[in-house]
C-alpha positions as CSV (number, residue, x, y, z in Angstrom):
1,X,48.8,12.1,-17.9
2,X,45.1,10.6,-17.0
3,X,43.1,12.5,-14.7
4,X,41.5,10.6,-11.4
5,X,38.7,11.1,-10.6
6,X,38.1,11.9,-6.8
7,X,35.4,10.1,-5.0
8,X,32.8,12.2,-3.8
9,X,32.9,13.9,-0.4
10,X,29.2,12.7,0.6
11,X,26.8,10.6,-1.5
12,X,23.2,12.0,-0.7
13,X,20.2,10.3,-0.8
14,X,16.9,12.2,-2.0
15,X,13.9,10.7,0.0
16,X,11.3,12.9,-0.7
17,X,9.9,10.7,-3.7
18,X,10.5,7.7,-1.2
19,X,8.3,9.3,1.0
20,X,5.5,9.8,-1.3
21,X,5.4,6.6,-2.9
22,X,5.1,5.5,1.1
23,X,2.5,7.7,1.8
24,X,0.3,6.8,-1.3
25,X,0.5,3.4,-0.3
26,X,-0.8,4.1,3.3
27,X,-3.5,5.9,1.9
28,X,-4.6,3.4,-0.6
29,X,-4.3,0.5,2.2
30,X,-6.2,2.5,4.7
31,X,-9.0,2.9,2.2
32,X,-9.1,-0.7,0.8
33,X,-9.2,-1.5,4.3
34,X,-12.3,-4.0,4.6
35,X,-14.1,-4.7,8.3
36,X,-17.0,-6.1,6.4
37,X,-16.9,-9.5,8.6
38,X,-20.2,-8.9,11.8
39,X,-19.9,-12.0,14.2
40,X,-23.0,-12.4,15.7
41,X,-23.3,-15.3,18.3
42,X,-26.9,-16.0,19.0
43,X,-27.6,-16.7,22.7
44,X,-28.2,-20.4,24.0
45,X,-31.8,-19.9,24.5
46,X,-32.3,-18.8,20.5
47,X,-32.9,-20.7,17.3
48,X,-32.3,-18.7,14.2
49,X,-34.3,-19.2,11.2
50,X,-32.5,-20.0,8.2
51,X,-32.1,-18.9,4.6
52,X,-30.4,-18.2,1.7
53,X,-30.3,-14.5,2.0
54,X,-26.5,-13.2,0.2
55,X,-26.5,-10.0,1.9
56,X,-23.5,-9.2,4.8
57,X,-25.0,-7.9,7.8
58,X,-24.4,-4.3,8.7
59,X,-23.5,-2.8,11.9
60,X,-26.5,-1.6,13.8
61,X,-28.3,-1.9,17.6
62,X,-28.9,-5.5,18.4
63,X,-32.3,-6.9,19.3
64,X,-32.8,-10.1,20.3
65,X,-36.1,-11.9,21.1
66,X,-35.9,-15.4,22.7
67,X,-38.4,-17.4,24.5
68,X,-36.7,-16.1,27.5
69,X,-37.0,-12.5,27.0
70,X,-36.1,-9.4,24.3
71,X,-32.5,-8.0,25.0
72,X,-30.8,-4.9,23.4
73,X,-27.2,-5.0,22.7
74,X,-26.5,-8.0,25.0
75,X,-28.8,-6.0,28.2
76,X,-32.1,-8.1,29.1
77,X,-35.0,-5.3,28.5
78,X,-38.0,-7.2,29.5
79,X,-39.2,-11.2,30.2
80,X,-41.1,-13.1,27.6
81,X,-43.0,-16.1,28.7
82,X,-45.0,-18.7,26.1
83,X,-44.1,-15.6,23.4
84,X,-45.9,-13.1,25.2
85,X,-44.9,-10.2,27.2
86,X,-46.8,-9.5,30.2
87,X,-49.4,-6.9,29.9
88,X,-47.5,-4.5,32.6
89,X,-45.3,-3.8,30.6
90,X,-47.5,-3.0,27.4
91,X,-49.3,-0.1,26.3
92,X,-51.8,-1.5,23.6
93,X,-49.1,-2.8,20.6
94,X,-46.0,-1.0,22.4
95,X,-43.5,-2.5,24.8
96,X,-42.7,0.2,27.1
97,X,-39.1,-1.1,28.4
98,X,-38.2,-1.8,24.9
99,X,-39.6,1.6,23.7
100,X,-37.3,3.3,26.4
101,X,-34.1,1.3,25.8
102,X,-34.0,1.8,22.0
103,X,-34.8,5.5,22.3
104,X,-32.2,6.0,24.6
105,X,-30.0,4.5,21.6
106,X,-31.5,6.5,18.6
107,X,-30.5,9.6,21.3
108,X,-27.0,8.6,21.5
109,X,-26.5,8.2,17.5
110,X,-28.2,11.5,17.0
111,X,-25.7,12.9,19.5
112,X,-23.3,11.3,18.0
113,X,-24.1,12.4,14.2
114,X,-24.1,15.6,15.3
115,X,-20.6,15.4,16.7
116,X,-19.7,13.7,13.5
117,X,-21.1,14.2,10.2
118,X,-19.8,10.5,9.0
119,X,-21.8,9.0,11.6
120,X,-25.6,9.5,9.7
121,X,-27.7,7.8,12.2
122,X,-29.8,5.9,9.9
123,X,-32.3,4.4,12.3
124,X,-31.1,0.5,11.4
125,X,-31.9,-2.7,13.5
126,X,-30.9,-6.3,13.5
127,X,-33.5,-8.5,14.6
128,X,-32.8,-11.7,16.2
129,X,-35.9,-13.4,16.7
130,X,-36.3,-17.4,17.8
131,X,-37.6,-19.1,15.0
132,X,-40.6,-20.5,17.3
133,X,-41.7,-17.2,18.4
134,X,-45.4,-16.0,17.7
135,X,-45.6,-13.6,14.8
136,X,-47.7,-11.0,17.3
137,X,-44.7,-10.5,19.5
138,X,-42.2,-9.7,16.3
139,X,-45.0,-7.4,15.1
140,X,-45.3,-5.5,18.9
141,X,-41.2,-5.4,18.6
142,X,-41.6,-4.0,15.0
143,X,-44.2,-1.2,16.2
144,X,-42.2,-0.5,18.9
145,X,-38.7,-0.1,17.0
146,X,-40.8,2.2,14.7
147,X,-42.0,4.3,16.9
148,X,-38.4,4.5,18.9
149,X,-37.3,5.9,15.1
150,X,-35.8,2.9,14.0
151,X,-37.8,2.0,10.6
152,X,-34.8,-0.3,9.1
153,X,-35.2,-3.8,9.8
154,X,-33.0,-6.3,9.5
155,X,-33.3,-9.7,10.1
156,X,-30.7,-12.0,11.1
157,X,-30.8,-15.6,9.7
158,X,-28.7,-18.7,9.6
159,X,-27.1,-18.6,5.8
160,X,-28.1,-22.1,4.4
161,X,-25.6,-24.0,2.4
């Protein structure tokens, strides 16, 4: 006489292991997770330089300075005309609505790094300056940056092919 063998009652199914595999996974994809790619779309009234820098841009506050006038992060600050800004608006080398505009900002990221330890502010600034302008006024906006505590400069360029 052969024994049967009885099916069993309830087949369970161990996800624990299932659920780590899963969770590693996340974790790596989160991390590997790339948001490298800035767009920057100059304005009408701007003519970047070019070059044949290799460098990514980074994420930072965005000043532009046309032959129009210098905005930060897409606001208009002040009027330029013939690459100068009007002397009303200047004390000696510094542009006082710039100066006020991107201090404002280096308040906010201290704020924020305070909040938030993984937010260092590390006083960083794209430039976007026409490629006509005079040298003076990229050297006022320089000073002015500096002295607002933002001593990083970055330049933004057309990558040549």
């Amino acid at each position: 006489m052969s024994k049967r063998r009885e099916p069993p009652a309830e087949a369970k199914l161990n996800i624990t292991s299932l659920m780590d595999i899963m969770t590693i996974i996340l974790v790596f994809l989160l991390k590997s997770y790339s948001t490298e790619d800035i767009q920057i779309a100059p304005s009408d009234d701007l003519r970047l330089p070019s070059s044949s820098a290799q460098k990514p841009p980074e994420l930072a506050v965005n000043a532009v300075v046309s032959k129009v006038n210098i905005t930060v992060d897409g606001v208009k600050v002040v009027d330029v005309s013939g690459g100068i800004v009007g002397e009303e608006y200047k004390r000696g080398t510094l542009i006082s609505p710039l100066f006020d505009t991107l201090k404002e900002k280096a308040d906010e990221a201290k704020a924020l790094a305070e909040r938030n330890p993984a937010n260092k502010f590390k006083g960083r600034i794209l430039l976007q300056c026409d490629r006509e302008i005079p040298f003076s006024l990229v050297r006022e906006v320089m000073y002015t940056a500096g002295q607002a505590q933002f001593a990083e400069f970055k330049f933004v360029v057309y990558k040549s092919e």
